[in-house]
C-alpha positions as CSV (number, residue, x, y, z in Angstrom):
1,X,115.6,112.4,29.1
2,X,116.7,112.9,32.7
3,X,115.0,111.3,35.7
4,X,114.4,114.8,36.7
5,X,112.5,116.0,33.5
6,X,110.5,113.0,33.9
7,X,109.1,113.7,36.9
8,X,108.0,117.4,35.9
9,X,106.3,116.2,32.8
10,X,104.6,113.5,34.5
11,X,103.9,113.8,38.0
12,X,100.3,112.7,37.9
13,X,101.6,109.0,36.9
14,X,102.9,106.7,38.7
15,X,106.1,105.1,37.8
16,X,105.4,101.3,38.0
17,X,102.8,102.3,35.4
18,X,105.3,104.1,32.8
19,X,107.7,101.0,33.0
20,X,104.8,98.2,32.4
21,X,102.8,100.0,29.5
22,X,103.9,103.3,28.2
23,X,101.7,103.7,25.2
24,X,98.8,103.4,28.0
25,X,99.9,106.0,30.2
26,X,100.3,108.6,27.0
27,X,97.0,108.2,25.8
28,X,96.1,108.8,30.2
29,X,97.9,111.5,30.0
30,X,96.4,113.1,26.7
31,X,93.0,112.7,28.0
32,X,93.5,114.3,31.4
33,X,91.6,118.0,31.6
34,X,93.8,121.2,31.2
35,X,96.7,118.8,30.2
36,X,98.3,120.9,27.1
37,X,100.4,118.9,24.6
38,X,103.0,116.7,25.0
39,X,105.3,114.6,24.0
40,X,105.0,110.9,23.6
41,X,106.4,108.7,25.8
42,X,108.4,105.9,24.0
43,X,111.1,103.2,26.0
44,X,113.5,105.3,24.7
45,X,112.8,108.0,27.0
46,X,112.8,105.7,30.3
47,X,115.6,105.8,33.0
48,X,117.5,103.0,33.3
49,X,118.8,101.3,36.6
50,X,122.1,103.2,35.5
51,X,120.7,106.5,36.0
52,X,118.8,105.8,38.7
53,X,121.7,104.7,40.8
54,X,124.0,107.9,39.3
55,X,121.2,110.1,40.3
56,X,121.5,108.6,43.9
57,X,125.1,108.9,43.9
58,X,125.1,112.6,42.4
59,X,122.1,114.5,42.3
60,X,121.5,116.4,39.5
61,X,122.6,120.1,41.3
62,X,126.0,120.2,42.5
63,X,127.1,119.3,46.2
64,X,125.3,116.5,47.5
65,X,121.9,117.4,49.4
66,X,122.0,118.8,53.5
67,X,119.7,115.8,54.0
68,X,122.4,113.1,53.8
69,X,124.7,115.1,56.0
70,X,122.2,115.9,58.5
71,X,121.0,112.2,58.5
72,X,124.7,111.2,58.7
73,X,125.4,113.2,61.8
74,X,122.1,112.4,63.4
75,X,123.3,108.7,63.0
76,X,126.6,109.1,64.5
77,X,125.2,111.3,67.7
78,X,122.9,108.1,68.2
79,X,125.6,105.6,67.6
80,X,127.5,107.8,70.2
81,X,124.8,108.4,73.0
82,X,124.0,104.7,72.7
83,X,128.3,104.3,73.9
84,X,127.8,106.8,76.4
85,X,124.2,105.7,77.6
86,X,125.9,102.2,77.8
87,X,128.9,103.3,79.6
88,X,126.5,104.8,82.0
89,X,124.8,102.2,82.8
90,X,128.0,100.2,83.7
91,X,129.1,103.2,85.5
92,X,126.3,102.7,88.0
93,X,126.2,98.9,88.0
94,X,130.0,99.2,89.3
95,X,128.6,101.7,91.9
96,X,126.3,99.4,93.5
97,X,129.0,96.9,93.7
98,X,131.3,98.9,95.5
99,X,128.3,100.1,97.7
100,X,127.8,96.6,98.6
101,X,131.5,95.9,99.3
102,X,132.4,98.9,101.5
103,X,129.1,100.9,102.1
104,X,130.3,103.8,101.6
105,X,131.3,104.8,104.9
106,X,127.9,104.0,106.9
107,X,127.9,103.5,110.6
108,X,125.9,100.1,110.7
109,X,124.0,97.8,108.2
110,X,120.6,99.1,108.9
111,X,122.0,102.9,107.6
112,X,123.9,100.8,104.9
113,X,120.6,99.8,103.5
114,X,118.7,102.5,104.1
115,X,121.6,104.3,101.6
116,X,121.0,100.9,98.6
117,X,116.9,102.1,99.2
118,X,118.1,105.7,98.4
119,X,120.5,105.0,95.3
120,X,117.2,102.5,94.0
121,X,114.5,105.4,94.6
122,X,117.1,108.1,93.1
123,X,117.5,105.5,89.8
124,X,113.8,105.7,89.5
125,X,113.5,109.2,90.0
126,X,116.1,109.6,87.2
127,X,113.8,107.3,84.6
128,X,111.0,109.8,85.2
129,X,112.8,113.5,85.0
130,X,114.2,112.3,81.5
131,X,110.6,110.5,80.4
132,X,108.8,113.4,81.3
133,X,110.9,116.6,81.0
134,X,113.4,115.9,78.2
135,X,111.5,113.0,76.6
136,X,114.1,110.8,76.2
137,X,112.8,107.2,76.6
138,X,115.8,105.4,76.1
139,X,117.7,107.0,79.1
140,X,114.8,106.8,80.9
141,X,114.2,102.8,80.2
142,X,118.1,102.6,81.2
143,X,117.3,104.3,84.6
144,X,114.4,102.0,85.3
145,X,116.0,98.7,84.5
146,X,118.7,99.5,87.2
147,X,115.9,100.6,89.4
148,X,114.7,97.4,88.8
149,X,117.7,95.2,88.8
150,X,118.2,96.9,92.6
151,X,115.2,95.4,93.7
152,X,116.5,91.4,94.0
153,X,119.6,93.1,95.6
154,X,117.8,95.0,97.9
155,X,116.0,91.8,98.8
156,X,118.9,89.8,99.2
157,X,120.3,92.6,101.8
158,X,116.8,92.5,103.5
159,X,117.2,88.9,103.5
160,X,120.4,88.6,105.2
161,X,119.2,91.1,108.1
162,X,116.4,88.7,108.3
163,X,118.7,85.8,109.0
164,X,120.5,87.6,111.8
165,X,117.7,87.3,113.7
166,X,115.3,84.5,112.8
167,X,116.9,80.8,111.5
168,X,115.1,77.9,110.6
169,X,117.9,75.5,109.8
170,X,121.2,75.3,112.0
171,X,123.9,75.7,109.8
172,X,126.8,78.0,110.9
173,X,129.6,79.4,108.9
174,X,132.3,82.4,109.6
175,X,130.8,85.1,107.2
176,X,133.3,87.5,105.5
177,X,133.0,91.0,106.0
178,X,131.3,91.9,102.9
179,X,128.8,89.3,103.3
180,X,128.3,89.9,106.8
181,X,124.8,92.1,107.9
182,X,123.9,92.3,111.0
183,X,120.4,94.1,112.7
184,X,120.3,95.5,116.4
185,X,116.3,94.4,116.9
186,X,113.1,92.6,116.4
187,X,111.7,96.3,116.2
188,X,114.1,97.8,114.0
189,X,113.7,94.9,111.8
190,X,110.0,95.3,111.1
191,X,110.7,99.0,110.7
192,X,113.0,98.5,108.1
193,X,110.7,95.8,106.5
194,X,108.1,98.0,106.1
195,X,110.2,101.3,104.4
196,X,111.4,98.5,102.2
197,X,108.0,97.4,101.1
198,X,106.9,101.0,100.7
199,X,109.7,101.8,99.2
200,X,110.3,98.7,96.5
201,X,106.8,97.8,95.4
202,X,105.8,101.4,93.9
203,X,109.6,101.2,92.1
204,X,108.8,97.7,90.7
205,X,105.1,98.9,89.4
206,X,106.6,101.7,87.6
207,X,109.6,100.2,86.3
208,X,107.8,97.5,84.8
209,X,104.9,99.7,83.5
210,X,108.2,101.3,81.2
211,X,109.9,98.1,80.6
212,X,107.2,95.4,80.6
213,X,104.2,97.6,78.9
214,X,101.4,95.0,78.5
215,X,102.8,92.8,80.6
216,X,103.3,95.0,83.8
217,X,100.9,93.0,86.4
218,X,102.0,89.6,85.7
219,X,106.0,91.1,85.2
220,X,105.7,92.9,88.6
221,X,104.2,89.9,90.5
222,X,106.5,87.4,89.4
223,X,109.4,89.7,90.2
224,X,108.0,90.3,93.7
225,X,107.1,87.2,94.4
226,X,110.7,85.6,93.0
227,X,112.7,88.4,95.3
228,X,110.6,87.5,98.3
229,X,112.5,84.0,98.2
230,X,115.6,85.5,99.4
231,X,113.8,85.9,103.0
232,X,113.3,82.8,103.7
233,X,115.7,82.2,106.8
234,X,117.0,79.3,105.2
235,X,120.5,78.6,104.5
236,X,120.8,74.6,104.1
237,X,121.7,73.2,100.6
238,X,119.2,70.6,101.4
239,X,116.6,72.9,101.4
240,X,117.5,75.4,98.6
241,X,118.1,73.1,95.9
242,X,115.1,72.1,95.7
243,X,113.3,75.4,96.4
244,X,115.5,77.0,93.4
245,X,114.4,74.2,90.8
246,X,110.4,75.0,91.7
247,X,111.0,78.2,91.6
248,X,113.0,78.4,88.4
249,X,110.2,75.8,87.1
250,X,107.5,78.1,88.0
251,X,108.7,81.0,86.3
252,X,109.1,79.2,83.0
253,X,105.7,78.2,83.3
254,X,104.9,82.2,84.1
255,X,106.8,83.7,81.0
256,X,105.4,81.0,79.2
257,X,101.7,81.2,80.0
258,X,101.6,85.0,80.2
259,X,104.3,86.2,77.7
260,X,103.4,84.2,74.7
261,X,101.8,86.9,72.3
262,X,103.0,89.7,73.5
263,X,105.0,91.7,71.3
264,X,106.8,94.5,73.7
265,X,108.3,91.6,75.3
266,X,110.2,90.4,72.5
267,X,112.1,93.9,72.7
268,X,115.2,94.4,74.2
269,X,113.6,96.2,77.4
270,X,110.9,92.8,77.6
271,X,113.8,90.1,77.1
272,X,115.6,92.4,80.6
273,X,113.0,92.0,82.4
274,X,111.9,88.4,81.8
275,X,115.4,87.7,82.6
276,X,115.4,89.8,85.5
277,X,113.0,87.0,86.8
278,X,115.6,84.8,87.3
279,X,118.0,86.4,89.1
280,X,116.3,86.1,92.8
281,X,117.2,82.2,92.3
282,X,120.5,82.9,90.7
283,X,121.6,84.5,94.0
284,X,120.5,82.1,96.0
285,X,122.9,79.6,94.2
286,X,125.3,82.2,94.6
287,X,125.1,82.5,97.7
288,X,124.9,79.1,98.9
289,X,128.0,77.9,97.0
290,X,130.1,81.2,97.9
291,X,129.0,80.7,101.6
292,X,127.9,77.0,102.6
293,X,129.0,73.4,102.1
294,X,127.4,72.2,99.1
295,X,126.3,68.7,98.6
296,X,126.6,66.3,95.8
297,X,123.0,65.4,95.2
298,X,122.1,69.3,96.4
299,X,124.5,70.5,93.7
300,X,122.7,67.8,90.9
301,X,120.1,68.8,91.5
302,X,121.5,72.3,90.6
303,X,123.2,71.2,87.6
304,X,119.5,70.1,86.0
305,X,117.9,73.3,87.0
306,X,120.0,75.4,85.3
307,X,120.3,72.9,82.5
308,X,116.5,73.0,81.8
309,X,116.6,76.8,82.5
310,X,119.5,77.0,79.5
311,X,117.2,75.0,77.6
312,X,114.2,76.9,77.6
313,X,116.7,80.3,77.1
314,X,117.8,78.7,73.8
315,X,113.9,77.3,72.7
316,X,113.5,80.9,72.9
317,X,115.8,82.4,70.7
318,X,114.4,81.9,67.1
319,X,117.6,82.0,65.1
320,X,120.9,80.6,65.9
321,X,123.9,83.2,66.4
322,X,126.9,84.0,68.5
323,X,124.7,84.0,71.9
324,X,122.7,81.0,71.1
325,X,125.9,78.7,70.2
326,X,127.3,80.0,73.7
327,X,123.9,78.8,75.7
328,X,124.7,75.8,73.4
329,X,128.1,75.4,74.5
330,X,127.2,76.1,78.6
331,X,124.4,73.7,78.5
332,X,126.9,70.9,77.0
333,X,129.2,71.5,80.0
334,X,126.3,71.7,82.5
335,X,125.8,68.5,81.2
336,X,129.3,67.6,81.8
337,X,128.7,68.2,85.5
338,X,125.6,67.1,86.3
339,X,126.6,63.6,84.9
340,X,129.8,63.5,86.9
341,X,127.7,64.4,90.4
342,X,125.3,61.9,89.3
343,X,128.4,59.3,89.3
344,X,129.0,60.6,92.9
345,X,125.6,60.2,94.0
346,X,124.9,56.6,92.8
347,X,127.8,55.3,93.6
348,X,127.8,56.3,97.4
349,X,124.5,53.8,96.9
350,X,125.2,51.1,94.3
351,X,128.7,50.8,94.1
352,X,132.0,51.4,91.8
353,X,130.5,48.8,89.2
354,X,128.0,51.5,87.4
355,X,129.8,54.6,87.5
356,X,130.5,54.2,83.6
357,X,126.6,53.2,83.0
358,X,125.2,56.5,85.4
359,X,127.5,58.4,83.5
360,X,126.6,57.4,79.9
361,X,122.9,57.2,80.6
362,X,122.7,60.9,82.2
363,X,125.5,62.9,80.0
364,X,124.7,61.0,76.6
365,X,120.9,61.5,77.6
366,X,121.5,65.1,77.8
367,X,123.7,65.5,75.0
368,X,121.1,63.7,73.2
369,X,119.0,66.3,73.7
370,X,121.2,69.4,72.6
371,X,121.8,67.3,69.9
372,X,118.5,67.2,68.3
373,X,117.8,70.9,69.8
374,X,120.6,72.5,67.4
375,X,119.6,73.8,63.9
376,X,123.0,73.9,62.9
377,X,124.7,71.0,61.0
378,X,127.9,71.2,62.1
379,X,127.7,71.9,65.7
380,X,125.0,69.3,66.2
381,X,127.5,66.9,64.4
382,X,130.6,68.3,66.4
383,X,128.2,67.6,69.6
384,X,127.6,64.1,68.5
385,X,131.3,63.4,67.6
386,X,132.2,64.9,70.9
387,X,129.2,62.7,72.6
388,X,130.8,59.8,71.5
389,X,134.3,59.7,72.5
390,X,133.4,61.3,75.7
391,X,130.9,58.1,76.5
392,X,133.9,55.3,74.7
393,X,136.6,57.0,76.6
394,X,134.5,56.0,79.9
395,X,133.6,52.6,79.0
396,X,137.2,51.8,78.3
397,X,138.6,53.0,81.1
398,X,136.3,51.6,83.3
399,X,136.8,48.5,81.5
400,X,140.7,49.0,82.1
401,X,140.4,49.4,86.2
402,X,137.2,46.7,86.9
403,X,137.0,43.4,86.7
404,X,133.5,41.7,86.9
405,X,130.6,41.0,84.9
406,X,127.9,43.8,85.4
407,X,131.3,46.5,84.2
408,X,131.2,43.6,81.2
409,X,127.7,43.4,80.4
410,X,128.0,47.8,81.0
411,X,130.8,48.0,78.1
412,X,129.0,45.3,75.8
413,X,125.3,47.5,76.2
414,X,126.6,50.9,76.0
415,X,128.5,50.6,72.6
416,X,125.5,49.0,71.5
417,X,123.2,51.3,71.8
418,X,125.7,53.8,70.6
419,X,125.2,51.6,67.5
420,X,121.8,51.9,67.3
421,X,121.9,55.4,68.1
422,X,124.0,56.0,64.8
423,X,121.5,53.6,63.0
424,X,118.3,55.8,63.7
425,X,120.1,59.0,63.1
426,X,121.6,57.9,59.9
427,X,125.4,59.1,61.6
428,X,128.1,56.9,60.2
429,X,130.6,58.5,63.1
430,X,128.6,57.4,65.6
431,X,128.4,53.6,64.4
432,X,132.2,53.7,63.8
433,X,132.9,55.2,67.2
434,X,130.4,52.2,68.7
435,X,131.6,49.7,66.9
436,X,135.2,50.5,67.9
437,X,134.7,50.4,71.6
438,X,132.5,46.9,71.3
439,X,135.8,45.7,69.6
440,X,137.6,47.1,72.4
441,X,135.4,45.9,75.3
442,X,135.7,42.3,73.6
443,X,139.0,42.3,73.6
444,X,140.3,43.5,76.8
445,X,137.9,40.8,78.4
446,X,138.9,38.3,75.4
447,X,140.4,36.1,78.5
448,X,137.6,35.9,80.9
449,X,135.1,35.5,77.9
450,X,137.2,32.3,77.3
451,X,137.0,31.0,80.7
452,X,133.6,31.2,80.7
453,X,132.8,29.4,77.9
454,X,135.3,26.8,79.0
455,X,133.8,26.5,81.9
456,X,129.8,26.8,80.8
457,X,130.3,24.2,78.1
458,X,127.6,23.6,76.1
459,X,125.1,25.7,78.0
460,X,127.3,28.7,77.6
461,X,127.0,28.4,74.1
462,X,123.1,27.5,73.6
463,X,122.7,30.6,75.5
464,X,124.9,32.8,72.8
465,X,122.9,31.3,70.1
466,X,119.3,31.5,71.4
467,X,120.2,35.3,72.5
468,X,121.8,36.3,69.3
469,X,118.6,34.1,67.6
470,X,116.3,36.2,69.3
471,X,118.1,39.5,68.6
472,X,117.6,38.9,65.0
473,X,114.6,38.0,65.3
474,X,113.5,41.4,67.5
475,X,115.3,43.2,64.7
476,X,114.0,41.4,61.9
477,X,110.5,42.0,63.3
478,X,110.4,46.0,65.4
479,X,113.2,47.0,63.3
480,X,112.0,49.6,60.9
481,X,109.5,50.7,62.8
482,X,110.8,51.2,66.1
483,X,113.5,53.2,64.0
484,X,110.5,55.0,61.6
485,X,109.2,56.4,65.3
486,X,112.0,57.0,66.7
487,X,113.0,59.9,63.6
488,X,109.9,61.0,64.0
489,X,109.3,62.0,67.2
490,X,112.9,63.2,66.7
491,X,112.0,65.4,64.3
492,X,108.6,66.7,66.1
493,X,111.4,67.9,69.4
């Protein structure tokens, strides 16, 4: 019996109930009112997976049903607006770069952004013609997310007019002509101020009423109030580094008070805009490095904030992929960097003696961390391997080009906790790669170890004892739990 003829005879049953007890459903069936006589129902007469799947393959009349082709083409149109609606958006993002770069043919800077306060009220415009008169949502949600990605922009712009006339710091630097805006007066300033304000705030309301949903009055304030940075008449690495990493640590501490919970934000259109956040910062750096001398301790401090921005971006991202391997990746080369400036910083202070102790300390600190951050194997074990060749390699050759005994005592302590480090994470690479470079150390300074005990006599070597005595004994006695804590609050990260 056919799938088909099954149905007809027994509609009024359900079919989890004819596969589990047929004998029951019959005697349903006979007792039903105005039911006339049929058939029994035996296992014989049951489809099996077989004909289920060949009736979805073939139906039981001829050519296959207009539903799959219809659904077929309705898929490929939306595959194919997505490429154009995409290609759009790109389209216009390439527009407002090439406004920015030549202006399109404006007579000065104030009619230049008068024209970006046009395009960004004509992009919001756009959102609500197709939201309201062709109901389209997702062209409209594209039209409002450039609206609201011109909004930082158009701050920036206001920002730079605002420098033209008022500076706190003194720094000077020959601007090129792209970069270069320049406003006639005090009065037309405040007038251009003020279109801007009317002109932005309603655009950033609405935009985020689309895009942000539940979260539109937090989303709009923090964008507001992140854009409004750029106006500070301050140019001076000195100054912005620091102002950056509180206000890159603020918003984290906005998205994650306020955006835990809510579920639009974990769309698409809510992972734009809490990302959109961060862009008024991310100019600044721009800005600063494209345009003004850049310190070593200003550009540290840097390096951190956008490591621990990197960091949150990949706490956030539940499963690992392609884009969370890549954060991954960048935050192990920010890492890079920021240990390298620190080596610039503290050696300006303390000397060439403890370059290859800053260095260890701040990049195997941070590498540390990725380390235990990754939930996949192999990369966190490629990290670790690449953690601890990067760290030997420095000891060694600082080893090789200083001669003294704090750069001793550094290439004796690292490898050692490089050792331990293996011990509590149960990593055989890294206790091989430690115990290697201790071997190393010791030899390369096999000579002056010599000397010394030569020339400490007995006292040189009641000290080795009594200190490798007391190691022991600290082992012996802290050991296993010092390394039982240790895992676990590894594990609790």
């Amino acid at each position: 019996m056919s799938t088909a003829t099954l149905n007809a005879r027994y509609s009024s049953t359900l079919f989890a109930d004819v596969v589990e007890n047929p004998a029951q459903v019959n005697t349903d069936v006979a007792a039903a009112p105005g039911v006339q006589s049929l058939p029994e129902l035996t296992k014989e007469d049951l489809p099996t997976l077989d004909d289920l799947e060949s009736d979805m393959r073939t139906p039981d009349s001829g050519p296959p049903r207009k539903s799959f082709v219809i659904g077929d083409l309705i898929r490929k149109f939306g595959s194919l607006s997505s490429v154009f609606r995409v290609a759009g958006v790109a389209a216009m993002v390439l527009s407002m770069c090439l406004f920015l770069l030549d202006g399109m043919g404006v007579v000065n800077d104030t009619q230049r952004f008068f024209k970006m306060l046009l395009l960004t009220g004509l992009l919001s415009a756009g959102g609500f013609a197709l939201s309201f008169l062709l109901k389209e949502q997702r062209g409209a949600r594209s039209f409002f997310g450039l609206a609201l990605l011109s909004v930082p922009v158009n701050f920036a712009v206001l920002g730079a007019l605002l420098y033209s006339v008022f500076q706190i710091d003194a720094v000077s630097t020959v601007y090129p002509t792209v970069a270069h805006w320049e406003i006639a007066s005090v009065a037309s300033l405040g007038s251009t101020m003020l279109l801007a304000a009317v002109a932005l705030l309603p655009v950033t309301v609405f935009g985020m009423s689309v895009m942000g949903r539940e979260g539109r009055a937090w989303l709009s304030g923090a964008l507001l109030f992140s854009s409004s940075m750029l106006l500070l008449p301050i140019r001076d690495t000195a100054f912005i580094a620091p102002i950056v990493a509180v206000l890159v640590f603020a918003l984290m501490g906005v998205v994650k008070h306020c955006g835990e919970g809510i579920i639009s934000l974990k769309t698409p259109a809510g992972r734009f805009v809490q990302a959109l956040l961060f862009l008024p910062p991310a100019i600044m750096l721009f800005r600063s490095f494209w345009l003004y001398d850049v310190g070593s301790l200003s550009a540290l401090v840097i390096a951190l904030t956008v490591y621990v921005a990197l960091r949150y971006a990949c706490q956030r991202i539940k499963l690992e992929g392609v884009v969370c391997t890549a954060l991954h990746v960048v935050c192990a080369t920010t890492a890079f960097v920021a240990a390298s400036l620190s080596v610039d910083v503290v050696s300006r202070v303390a000397g060439p003696s403890y370059e290859a102790l800053i260095f260890s300390v701040v990049f195997g600190g941070l590498m540390f961390d990725i380390e235990n951050r990754v939930k996949s194997i192999k990369m966190a074990k490629a990290l670790g391997i690449f953690t601890s060749i990067v760290v030997a390699t420095i000891i060694l050759v600082h080893q090789q080009f200083h001669d003294d005994t704090a750069v001793f005592v550094i290439g004796l302590s690292v490898p050692i906790a490089l050792i331990c480090a293996g011990i509590m994470q149960q990593q055989k690479y890294k206790i091989l790669i430690g115990g290697l470079t201790l071997a190393t150390t010791v030899l390369l300074n096999a000579g002056g170890m010599i000397q010394f005990f030569l020339h400490a006599g007995w006292f040189g070597f009641a000290s080795l004892g009594a200190s490798a005595i007391l190691v022991a004994s600290l082992l012996e006695r802290f050991g296993a739990v010092f390394s039982m804590r240790v895992r676990r609050w590894l594990v609790s990260m």
